[in-house]
MARDREN-85920 format. One record per residue (C-alpha): x, y, z; residue in three letters. Coordinates in pm, whole numbers, plus 32768, in hexadecimal, padded with zeros to 4 digits. Layout:
# MARDREN-85920
XYZALA/...
This chain:
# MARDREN-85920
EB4C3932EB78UNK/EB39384BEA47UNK/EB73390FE8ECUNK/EA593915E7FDUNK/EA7537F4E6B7UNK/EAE038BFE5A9UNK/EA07387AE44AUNK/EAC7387AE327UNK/E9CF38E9E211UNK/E9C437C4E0FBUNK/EAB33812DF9DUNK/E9EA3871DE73UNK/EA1F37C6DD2DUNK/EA4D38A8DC22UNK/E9D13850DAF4UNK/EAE1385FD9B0UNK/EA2B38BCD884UNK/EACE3826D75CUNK/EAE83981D64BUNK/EABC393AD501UNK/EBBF395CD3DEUNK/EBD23A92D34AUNK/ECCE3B5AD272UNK/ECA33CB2D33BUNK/ED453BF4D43CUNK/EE6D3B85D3ACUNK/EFB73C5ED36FUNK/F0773B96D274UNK/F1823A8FD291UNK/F2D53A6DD250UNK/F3093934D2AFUNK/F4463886D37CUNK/F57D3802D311UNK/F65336E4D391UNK/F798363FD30CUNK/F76F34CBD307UNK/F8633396D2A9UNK/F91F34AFD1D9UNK/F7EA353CD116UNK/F710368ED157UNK/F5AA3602D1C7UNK/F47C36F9D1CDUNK/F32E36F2D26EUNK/F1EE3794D25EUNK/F061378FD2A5UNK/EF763704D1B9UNK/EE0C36FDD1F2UNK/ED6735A0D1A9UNK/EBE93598D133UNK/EB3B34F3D23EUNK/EC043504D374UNK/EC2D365AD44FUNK/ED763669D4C7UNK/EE8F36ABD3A2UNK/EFB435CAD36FUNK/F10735D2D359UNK/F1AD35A5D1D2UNK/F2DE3577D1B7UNK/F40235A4D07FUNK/F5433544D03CUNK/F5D1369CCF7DUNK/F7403638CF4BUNK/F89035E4CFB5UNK/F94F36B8D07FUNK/FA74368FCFC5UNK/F9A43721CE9EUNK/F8DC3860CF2FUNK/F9073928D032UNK/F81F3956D180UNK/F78C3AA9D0D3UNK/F75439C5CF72UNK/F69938D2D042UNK/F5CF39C6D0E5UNK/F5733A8FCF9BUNK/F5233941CEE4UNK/F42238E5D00EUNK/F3633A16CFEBUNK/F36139B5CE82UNK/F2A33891CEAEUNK/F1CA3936CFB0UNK/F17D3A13CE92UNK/F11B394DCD9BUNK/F04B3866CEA0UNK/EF8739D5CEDDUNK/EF073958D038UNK/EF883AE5D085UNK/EEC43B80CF71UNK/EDBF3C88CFBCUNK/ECE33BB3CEC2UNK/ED2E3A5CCF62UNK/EC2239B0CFEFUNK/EC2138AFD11EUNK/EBA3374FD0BFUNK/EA6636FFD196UNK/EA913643D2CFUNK/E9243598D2A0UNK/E912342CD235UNK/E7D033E9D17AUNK/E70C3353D255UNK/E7393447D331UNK/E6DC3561D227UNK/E5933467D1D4UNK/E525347CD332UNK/E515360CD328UNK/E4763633D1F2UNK/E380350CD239UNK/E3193628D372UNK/E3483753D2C1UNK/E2A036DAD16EUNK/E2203563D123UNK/E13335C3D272UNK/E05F36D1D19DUNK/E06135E5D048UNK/DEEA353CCFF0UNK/DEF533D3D099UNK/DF00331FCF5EUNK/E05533F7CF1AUNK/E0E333A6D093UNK/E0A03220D002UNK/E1573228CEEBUNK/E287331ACF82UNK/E2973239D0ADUNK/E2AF30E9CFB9UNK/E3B8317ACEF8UNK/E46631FDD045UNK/E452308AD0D5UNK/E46D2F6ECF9BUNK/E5823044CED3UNK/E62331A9CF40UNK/E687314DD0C8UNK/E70F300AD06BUNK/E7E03099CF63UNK/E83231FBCFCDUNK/E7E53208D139UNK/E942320BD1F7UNK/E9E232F2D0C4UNK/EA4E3453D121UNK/E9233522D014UNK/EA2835D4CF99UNK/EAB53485CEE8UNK/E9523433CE57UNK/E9CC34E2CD22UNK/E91834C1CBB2UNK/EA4833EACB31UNK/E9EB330ECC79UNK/E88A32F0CC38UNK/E8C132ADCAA5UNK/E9783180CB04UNK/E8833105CBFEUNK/E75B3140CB1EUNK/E7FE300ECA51UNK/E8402F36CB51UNK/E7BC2DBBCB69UNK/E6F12E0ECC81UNK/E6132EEFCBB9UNK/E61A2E35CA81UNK/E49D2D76CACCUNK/E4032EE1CACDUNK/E3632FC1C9A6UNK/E4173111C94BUNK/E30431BFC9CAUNK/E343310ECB30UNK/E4B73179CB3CUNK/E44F32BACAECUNK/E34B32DACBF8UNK/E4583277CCEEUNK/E596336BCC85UNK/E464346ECC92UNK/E4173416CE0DUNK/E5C7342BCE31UNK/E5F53557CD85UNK/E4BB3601CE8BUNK/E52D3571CF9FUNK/E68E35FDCF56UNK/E61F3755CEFEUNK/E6B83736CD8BUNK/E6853710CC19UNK/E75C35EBCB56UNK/E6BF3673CA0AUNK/E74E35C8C8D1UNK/E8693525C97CUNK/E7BA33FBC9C9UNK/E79132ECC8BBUNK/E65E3209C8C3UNK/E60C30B9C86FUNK/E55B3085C71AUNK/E3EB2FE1C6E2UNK/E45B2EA0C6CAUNK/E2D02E21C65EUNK/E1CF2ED2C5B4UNK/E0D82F1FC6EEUNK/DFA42E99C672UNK/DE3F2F65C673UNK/DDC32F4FC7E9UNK/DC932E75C812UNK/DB642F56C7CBUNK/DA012EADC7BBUNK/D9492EB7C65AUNK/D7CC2F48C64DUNK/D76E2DCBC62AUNK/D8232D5CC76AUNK/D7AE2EC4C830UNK/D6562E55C80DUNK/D67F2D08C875UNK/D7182D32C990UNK/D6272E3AC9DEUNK/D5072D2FC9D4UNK/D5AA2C39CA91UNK/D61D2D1ACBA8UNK/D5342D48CCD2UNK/D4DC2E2BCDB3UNK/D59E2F83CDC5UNK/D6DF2ED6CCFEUNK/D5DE2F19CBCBUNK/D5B63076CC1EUNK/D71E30A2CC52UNK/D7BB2FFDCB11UNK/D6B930A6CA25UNK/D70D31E3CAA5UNK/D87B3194CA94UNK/D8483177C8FDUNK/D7703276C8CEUNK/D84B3384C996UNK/D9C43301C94BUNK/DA083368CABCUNK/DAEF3289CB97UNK/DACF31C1CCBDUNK/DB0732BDCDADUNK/DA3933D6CD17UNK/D92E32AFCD3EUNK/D94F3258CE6BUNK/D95A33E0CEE6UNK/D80B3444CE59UNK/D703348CCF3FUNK/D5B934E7CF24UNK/D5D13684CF02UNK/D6A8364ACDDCUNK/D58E35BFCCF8UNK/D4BC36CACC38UNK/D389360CCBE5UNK/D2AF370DCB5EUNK/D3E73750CA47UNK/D47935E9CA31UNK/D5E0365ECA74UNK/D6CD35CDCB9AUNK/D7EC36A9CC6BUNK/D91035D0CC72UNK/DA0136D3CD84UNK/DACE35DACE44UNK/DB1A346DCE78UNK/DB3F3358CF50UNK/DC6D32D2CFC3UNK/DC7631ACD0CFUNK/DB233223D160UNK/DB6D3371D166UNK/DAED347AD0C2UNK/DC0A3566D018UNK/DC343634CEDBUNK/DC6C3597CD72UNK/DD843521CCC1UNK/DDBD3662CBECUNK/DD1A37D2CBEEUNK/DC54378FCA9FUNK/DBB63663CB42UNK/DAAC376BCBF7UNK/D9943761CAF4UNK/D815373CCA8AUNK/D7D03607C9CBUNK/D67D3600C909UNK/D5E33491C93EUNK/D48D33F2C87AUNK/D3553420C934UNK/D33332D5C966UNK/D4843270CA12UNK/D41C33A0CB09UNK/D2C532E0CB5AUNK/D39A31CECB93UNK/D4323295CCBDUNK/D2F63313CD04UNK/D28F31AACD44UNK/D3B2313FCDF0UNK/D3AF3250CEF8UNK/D22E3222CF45UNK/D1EF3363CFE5UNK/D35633B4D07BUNK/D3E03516D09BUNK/D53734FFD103UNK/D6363435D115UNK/D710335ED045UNK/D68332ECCF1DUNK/D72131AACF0EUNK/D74030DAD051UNK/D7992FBDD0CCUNK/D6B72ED1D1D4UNK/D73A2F9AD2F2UNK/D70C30C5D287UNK/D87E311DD258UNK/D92F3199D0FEUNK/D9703092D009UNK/DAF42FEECFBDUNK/DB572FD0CE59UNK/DBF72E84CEB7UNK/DA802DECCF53UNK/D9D42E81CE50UNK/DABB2DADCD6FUNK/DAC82C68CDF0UNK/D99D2C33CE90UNK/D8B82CD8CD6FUNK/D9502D08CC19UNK/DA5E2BF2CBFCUNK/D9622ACACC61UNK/D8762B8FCB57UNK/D9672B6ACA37UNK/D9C62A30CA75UNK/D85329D0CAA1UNK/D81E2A6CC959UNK/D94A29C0C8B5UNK/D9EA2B31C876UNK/DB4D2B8FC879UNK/DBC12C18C9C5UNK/DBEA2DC3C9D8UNK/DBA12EB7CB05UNK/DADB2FD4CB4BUNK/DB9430B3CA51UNK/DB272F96C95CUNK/D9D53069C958UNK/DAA231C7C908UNK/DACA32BBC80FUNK/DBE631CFC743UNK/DB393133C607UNK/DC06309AC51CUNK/DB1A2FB7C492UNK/DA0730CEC428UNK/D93030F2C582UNK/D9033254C5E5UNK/D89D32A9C6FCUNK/D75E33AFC717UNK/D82334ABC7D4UNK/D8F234E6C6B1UNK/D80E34FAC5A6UNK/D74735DCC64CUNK/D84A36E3C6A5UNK/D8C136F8C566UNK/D7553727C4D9UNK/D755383CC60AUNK/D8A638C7C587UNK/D80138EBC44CUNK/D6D03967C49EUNK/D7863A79C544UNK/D8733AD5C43AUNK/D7903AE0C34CUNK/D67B3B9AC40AUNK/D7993CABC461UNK/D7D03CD1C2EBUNK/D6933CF0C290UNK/D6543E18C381UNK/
């Protein structure tokens, strides 16, 4: 009678979790002693920002024809002491590198920023901080560190306002505020006034546009309201019967999301005749985008640019500017109506309140 195989059940793999540092855990240290080419030698644990595992430091304390083995030992607490790594108030040194704190908080926080603000964090991530910074333990990324940086060659061809933008995207990604400690660059050049269209130049391009690009930059001057806030309209947002415009989000990229700030939510009044324009230009529509391109589809800043208003400038023998050219900056005396008929508004109100 032949015996039955025997199965031997497969072994399990256990799985090691890897505990992280943490004070509670730790009892103190001493340290060790050893006697070496006639001179006490003592050792110790140090923690090192970026790594997990301590190392080993080690001291020469003396001659042993100087101190005794209970000297040595008292003078290595001594420096254990002063290095305060057993200190109820010590804290460990982070074993995260950079990067690998960016790609957490690019899950945890860029995810739920406005697109336009993932752009810009994900630029400064890629052309300047993870170059620099990326394989350094965060607890080395220290103000004094960053100060120097700031004036480094590499960031020499940007404007203080740039730098600043980027050790603001640093100091969020690393949970921390650098405050006064960092020193930036002065204005080397007075910025000049950005390019903003005279009344003159509004109305000619006006004429010469076609189609809805007249529509669009003649409300752009009379409103002040950016490109996206443009570009967002749609049709429920114009009040005909009270020539006033909703402007309560914006586009960015073809998609619909709020504006740039909180105040940017508001009514604009508009003359009667820029909202027959509209009237025109939708021809009996009652939804929708207001401004569209061939397809149907949200327009692009960037389109809108160089296939509409840059060839119409240059047509017109005008100086090059943008959308914002139409906007509420006027330093050469144009108004736009917005303004000058909140304030008239403002007064109104005031002056109605103190009369009752």
């Amino acid at each position: 009678m032949s015996a039955s195989p025997v199965i031997i059940p497969a072994a399990t793999v256990r799985t090691v979790h890897r505990r992280g540092k943490s004070m509670s855990r730790r009892i103190g240290q001493n340290g060790s002693l050893e006697a070496r080419n006639g001179a006490w030698r003592g050792r110790y644990l140090v923690d090192v920002p970026g790594q997990a595992e301590r190392q080993k430091r080690s001291v020469v304390l003396g001659f042993k024809k100087e101190m005794t083995k209970s000297e040595a030992k008292r003078k290595l607490k001594e420096i254990i002491r002063q290095e305060g790594i057993d200190l109820p108030t010590y804290v460990i040194p982070s074993s995260l590198s950079f990067a690998q704190k960016v790609e957490q908080w690019e899950k945890n926080y860029v995810v739920k920023r406005k697109p336009s603000n993932q752009d810009l964090i994900h630029y400064h991530l890629k052309v300047y901080l993870l170059k620099k910074w990326g394989k350094t333990p965060v607890d080395l990324i220290t103000p004094e560190a960053v100060d120097e940086w700031v004036g480094a060659p590499e960031l020499a061809h940007l404007a203080p306002a740039t730098i600043k933008g980027i050790v603001r995207t640093l100091q969020l990604a690393l949970g921390k505020k650098f405050g006064k400690a960092i020193s930036y660059p002065s204005q080397g050049e007075v910025e000049s006034d950005p390019r903003c269209y005279l009344a003159e130049e509004v109305n000619q391009i006006v004429d010469a546009a076609k189609g809805q690009d007249k529509v669009l930059f003649r409300l752009a001057a009379e409103t002040g309201a950016r490109a996206g806030e443009l570009y967002a309209l749609t049709v429920d947002d114009l009040l005909f019967d009270l020539n006033v415009i909703y402007i309560n989000k914006s586009m960015y990229r073809q998609k619909t999301g709020s504006p740039k700030t909180k105040n940017a939510t508001r009514w604009v009044n508009v003359k009667p005749y820029v909202m027959e324009m509209l009237k025109e230009h939708l021809n009996g529509r009652t939804e929708g985008l207001v401004f569209q391109s061939r397809r149907k589809t949200p327009l692009v800043n960037c389109s809108v640019l160089n296939k509409h208003l840059h060839p119409l400038l240059r047509k017109l023998g005008l100086k090059r500017g943008g959308m914002h050219g139409f906007g509420p900056e006027w330093p050469h005396g144009r108004e736009p109506e917005w303004r000058s008929l909140a304030l008239s508004l403002a007064a109104d109100l005031a002056f109605g309140g103190l009369a009752r």
